[in-house]
N, C-alpha and C positions, 0 to 999 in steps of 0.2 A: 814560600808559603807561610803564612803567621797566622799566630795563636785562631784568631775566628776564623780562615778559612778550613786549619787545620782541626777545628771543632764541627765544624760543618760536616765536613767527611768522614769523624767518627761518628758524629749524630744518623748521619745518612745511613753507615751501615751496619747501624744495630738497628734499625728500623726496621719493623715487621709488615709496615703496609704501606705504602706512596703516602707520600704529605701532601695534599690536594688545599692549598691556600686560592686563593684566587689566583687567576692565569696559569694555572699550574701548565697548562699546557703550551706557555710559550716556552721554544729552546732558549735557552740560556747560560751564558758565561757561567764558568763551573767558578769564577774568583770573584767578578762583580757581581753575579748574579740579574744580570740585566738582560734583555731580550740582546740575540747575539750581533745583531744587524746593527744594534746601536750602541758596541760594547766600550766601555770609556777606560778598558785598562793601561791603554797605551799611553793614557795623556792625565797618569796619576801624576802630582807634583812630587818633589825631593821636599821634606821636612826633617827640621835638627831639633830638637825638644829633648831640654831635660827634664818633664815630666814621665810619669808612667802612668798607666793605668789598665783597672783590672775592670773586665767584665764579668759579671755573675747572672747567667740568664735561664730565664724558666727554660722548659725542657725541651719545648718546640720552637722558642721563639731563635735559634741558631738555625734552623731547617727556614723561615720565612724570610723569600727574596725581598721583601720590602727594608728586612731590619739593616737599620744603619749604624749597628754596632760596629762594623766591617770597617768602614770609613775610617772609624780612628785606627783601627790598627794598619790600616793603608797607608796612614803618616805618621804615626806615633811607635817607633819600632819597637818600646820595652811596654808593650802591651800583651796584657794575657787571657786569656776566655774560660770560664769553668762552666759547666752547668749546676744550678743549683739544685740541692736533693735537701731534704730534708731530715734524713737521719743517712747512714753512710756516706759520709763527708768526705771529697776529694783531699786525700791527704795531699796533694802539690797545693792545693789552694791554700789548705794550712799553713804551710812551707810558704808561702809567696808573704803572705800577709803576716808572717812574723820574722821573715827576712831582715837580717838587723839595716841592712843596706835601704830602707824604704821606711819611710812616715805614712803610714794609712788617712785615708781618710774616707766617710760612708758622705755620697752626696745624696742628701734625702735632708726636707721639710724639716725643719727645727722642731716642730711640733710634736715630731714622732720621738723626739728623743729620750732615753731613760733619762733618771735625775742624777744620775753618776756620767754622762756621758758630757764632754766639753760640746761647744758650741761657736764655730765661730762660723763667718761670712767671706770670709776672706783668707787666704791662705798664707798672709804675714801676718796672723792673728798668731801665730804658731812659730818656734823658733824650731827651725828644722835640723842643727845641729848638721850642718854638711848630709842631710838625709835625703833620698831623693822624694818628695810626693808622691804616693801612689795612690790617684783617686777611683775610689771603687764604686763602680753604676749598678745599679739594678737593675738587668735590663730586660724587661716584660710588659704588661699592662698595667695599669697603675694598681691593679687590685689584687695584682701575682706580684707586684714590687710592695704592697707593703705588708702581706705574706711575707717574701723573703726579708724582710725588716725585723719583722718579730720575730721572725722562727730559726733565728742565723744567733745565736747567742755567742759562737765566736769573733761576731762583729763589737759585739756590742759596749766594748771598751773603748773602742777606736772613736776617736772624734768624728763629729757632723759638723758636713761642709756644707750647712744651707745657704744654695745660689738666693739673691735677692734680684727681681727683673725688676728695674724701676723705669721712670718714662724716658730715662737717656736710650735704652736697650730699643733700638730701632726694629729688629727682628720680631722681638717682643710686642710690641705695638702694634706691629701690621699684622701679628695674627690675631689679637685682642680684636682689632678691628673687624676681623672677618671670622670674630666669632668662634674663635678657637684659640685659646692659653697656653697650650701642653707646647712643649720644643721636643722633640725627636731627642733620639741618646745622642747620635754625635753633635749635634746644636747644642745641649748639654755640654757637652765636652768642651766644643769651639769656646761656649762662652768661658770656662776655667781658665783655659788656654792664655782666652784674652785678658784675662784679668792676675793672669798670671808675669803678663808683658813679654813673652816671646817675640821676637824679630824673626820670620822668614826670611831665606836669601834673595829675596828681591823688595825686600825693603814693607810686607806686609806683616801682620801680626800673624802669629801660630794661627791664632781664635777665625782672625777673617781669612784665611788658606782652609783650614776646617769648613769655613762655613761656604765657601767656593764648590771645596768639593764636595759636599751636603748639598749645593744645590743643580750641580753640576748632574749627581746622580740621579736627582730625581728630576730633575726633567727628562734625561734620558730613560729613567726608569718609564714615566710616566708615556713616554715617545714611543718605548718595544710592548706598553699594555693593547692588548686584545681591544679594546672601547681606549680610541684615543682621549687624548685631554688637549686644551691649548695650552699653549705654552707662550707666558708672557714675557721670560726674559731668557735670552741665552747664556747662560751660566758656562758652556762648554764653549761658545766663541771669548769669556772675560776668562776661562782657564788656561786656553791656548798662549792665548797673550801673555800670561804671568807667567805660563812657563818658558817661551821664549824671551822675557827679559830676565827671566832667573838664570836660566841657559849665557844668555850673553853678560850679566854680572860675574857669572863663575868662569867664565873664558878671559875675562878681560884682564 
């Protein structure tokens, strides 16, 4: 079990009333969180990454099946979850983010930055000193993420890793095109990943394995909703595949 599903189930049982999100009423995988008929745990891929990363997310959004904070920690195994509060501050979070073993970094808009705060794009903007990166997400709605921006003043030393989507970012584009900007947290992630140059054991990028299984979920996600959707690509028939030639690279 890791950090998010393990957050999940604290969340769940300090809860005073059911968390009624949309479809609350379909059954579903207690670790994808996905309607159970279409559940995609069996056909997670193996991922080696030496980065890490921290999730810090408002207080319900660990309780809603849609979040795709889960995904990274599905493959990214020095991943960690806290919920964010505002004043009583999870002392492990403290402890994480000042771990001498880790280089933080807050991914959030340059814009938002204090005037003491570095700025870079790019993660060899940074000499990491044999340190591992730990990129830290905000992960809520964009109006509870820059809440948690301002009001986290133990962040606020730490460098900003403002992503830049420009017209090479394919993903980027075809959402531009149909009218929506925003990338999901693990798309988020995927794209660090890639730009970080990860190799996959079958010869894909960390960033496009992220974004496989990003897409992998939501179609199935999308396939166990109550009011179906179409579904335009099979994600779960190109996951199969990668994971049987990852399978057959490491046997050989």
């Amino acid at each position: 079990m890791h950090a998010v599903q393990r957050l999940f189930h604290y969340r769940k049982s300090i809860a005073t009333k059911p968390f009624k999100a949309r479809g609350y009423n379909v059954k579903r995988c207690d670790d994808c969180r996905i309607a159970l008929d279409f559940c995609i745990c069996q056909h997670k891929p193996q991922c080696d990454s030496k980065a890490a990363f921290l999730l810090l997310m408002w207080d319900d959004e660990v309780l809603k099946p849609s979040n795709t904070g889960r995904l990274i920690a599905d493959l990214i195994e020095d991943t960690h979850a806290f919920i964010w509060r505002r004043t009583d501050i999870d002392q492990a979070l403290l402890a994480t983010i000042n771990d001498p073993q880790y280089q933080p970094f807050i991914v959030f808009p340059a814009d938002y930055a204090n005037e003491q705060q570095q700025v870079i794009h790019k993660v060899s903007d940074v000499k990491l000193r044999n340190k591992t990166p730990l990129f830290i997400l905000l992960d809520g709605s964009w109006r509870e993420a820059k809440k948690m921006f301002r009001k986290s003043p133990y962040l606020a030393n730490f460098p900003v890793l403002s992503i830049n989507l420009d017209s090479q970012d394919e993903r980027h584009r075809l959402r531009k095109a149909n009218g929506d900007d925003r990338l999901a947290t693990a798309e988020v992630a995927a794209h660090i990943l890639r730009s970080y140059g990860e190799i996959a054991p079958a010869e894909i990028a960390n960033g496009d394995l992220l974004d496989l299984w990003f897409d992998t979920f939501s179609q199935q996600y999308k396939a166990g909703a109550t009011v179906r959707h179409e579904v335009k690509i099979d994600a779960l028939e190109q996951l199969i595949a990668y994971n049987n030639e990852s399978l057959t690279r490491r046997t050989d």
